[in-house]
N, C-alpha and C positions, 0 to 999 in steps of 0.2 A: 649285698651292698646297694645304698639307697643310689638312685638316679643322679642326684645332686652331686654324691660323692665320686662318681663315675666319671662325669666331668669337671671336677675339680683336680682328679688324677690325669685323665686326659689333658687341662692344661697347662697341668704340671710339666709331662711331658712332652708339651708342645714349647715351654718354655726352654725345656734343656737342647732340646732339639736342633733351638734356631740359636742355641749357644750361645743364652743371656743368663748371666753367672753373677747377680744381681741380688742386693736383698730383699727387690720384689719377692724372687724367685724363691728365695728361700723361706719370704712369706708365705706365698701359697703351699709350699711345704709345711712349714708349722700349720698351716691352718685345717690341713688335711690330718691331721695328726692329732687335732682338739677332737676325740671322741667320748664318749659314755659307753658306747658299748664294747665290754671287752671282747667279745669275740669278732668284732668287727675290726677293731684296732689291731687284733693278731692279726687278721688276714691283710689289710691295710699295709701294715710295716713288710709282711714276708712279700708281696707286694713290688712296693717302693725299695727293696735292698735288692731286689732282682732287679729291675729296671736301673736303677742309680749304680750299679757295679758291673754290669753289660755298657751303660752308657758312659761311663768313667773309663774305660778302654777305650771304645774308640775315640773318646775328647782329646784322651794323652796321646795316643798315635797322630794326631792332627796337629799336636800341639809341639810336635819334638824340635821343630826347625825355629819355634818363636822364641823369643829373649825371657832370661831368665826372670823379669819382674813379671810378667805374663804368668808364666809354668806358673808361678808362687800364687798367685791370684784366683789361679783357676785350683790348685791342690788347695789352698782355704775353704774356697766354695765346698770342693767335694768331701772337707774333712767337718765342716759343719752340717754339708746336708746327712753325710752319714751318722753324723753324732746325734741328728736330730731324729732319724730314723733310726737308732737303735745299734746301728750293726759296729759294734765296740771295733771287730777285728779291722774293716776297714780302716775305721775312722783313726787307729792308730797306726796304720801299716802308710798313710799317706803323712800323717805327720810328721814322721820318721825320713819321710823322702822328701819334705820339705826342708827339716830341721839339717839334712845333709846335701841338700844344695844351695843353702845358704852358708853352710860350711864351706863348700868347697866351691864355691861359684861366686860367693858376695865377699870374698874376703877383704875386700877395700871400700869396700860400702857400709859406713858405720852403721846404719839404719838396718841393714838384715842381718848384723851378725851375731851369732846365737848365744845368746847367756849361759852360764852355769845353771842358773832357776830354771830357764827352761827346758834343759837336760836331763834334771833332776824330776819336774814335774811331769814328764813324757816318761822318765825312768819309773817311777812311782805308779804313773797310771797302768803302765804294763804288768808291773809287777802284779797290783791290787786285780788283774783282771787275766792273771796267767799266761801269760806272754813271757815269759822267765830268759828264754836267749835273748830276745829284744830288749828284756829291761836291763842285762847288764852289759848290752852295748850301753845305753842310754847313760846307765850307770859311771863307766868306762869314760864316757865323752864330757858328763859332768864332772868328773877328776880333773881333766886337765884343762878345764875354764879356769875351777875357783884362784883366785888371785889372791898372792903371800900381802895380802893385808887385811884391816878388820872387814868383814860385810854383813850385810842383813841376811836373815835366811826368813824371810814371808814375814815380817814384823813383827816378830820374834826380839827377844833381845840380842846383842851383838855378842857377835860368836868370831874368835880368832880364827886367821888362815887354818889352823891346825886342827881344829874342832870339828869346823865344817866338814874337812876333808875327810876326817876320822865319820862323821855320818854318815857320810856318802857311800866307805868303803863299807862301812857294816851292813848298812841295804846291797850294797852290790854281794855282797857274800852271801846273804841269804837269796838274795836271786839264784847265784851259783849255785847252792844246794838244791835250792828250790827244780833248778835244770835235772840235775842229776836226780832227786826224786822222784821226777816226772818222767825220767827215761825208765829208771826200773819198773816202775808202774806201766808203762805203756807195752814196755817189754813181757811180764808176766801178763798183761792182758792179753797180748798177742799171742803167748803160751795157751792160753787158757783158750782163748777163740779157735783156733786153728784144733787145740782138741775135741773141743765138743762139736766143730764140725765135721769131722774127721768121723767121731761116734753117729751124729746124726744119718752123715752120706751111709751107715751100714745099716739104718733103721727104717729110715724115710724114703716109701716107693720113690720109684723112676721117676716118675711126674715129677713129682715134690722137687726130687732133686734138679729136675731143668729149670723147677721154677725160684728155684733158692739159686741156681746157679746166674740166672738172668736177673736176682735180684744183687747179686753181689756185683756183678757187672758192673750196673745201672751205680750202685755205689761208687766203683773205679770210676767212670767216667763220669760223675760229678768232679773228683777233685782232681782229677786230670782238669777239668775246666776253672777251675778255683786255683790248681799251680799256672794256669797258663794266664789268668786274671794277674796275679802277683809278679809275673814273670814281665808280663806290659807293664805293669805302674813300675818297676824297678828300670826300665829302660829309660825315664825321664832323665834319673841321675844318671848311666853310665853315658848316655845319647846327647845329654846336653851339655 
């Protein structure tokens, strides 16, 4: 990584730091992101998705006691700077806790309250991107927007209450499947790993085996830190 780029990153987060959630800020993030070299650009984004999901914790814990146009202000920032670095899972897991404290916190404030489109387009996105429980929550919550009269579905032509609805639920079904697919799959993986480690531990010297056992570790306690990342962004809605 060139020198220049080094301190472009360092600005970067000297900006987040001093908690200007700005679209300065999110300039100098794209701008750090116009690369040519691709293997610069991987290391770049693995990068900024550690830094921006370490620092998205503690912004929210800082942030639990402020008014809810605030929380909303600062969860936009971080669900564009994550969209612009890459990291899909973020960027949807905050839109989601957006989309539901404006639900349940803006209810008399016509300006934040959540459409059926954008229900529907947060359900879709998860869907496209394997998020399968999430998208038929998303699913689920676009059902009971759509309004018993005619409406637009994205400039499309007009489509009756009953069309839509019927759309909506057939995406929400295949999400459902799509759940359960991905349970058995996960499941017979889990079969399958647990035996060939099982065969391995009677093969592979003693060493090997401490050092497989310190590497499966190191695995747990990645997403031991990854559920406890999700566990802080989910406290905005229950805390606010």
């Amino acid at each position: 990584m060139s020198n220049k780029m080094h301190d472009r990153i360092s600005f970067f987060r000297s900006q987040l730091q001093n908690r200007r959630f700005g679209e300065e800020t999110l300039g100098i993030l794209e701008s750090i992101l116009v690369s040519k070299d691709v293997n610069s650009l991987l290391e770049i984004r693995s990068i900024l998705k550690e830094f921006l999901r370490s620092e998205a914790v503690l912004v929210f814990q800082d942030i639990l006691e402020k008014p809810v146009e605030e929380k909303l202000f600062i969860l936009d920032f971080f669900v564009r700077a994550f969209a612009l670095s890459g990291d899909v899972e973020s960027c949807l897991a905050l839109k989601y806790e957006a989309l539901v404290i404006r639900d349940q916190k803006c209810v008399n404030q016509e300006d934040y309250q959540v459409t059926y489109e954008e229900w529907l387009t947060f359900a879709e996105d998860s869907l496209k991107n394997g998020f399968y429980s999430i998208a038929v929550k998303g699913f689920e919550n676009a059902l009971l927007r759509v309004q018993p009269n005619n409406v637009t579905l994205r400039g499309e032509d007009f489509f009756s209450h009953a069309q839509v609805a019927e759309k909506i639920k057939k995406l929400k079904d295949v999400a459902v499947a799509s759940v359960a697919s991905h349970s058995v799959r996960a499941q017979s993986a889990e079969h399958m790993k647990r035996k060939i480690i099982q065969k391995n531990d009677q093969i592979i010297p003693r060493d090997t085996q401490l050092a497989s056992s310190l590497f499966r570790n190191g695995i747990k306690k990645r997403n031991m830190q990854k559920l406890r990342v999700l566990q802080s962004l989910h406290q905005i809605n229950t805390e606010s």
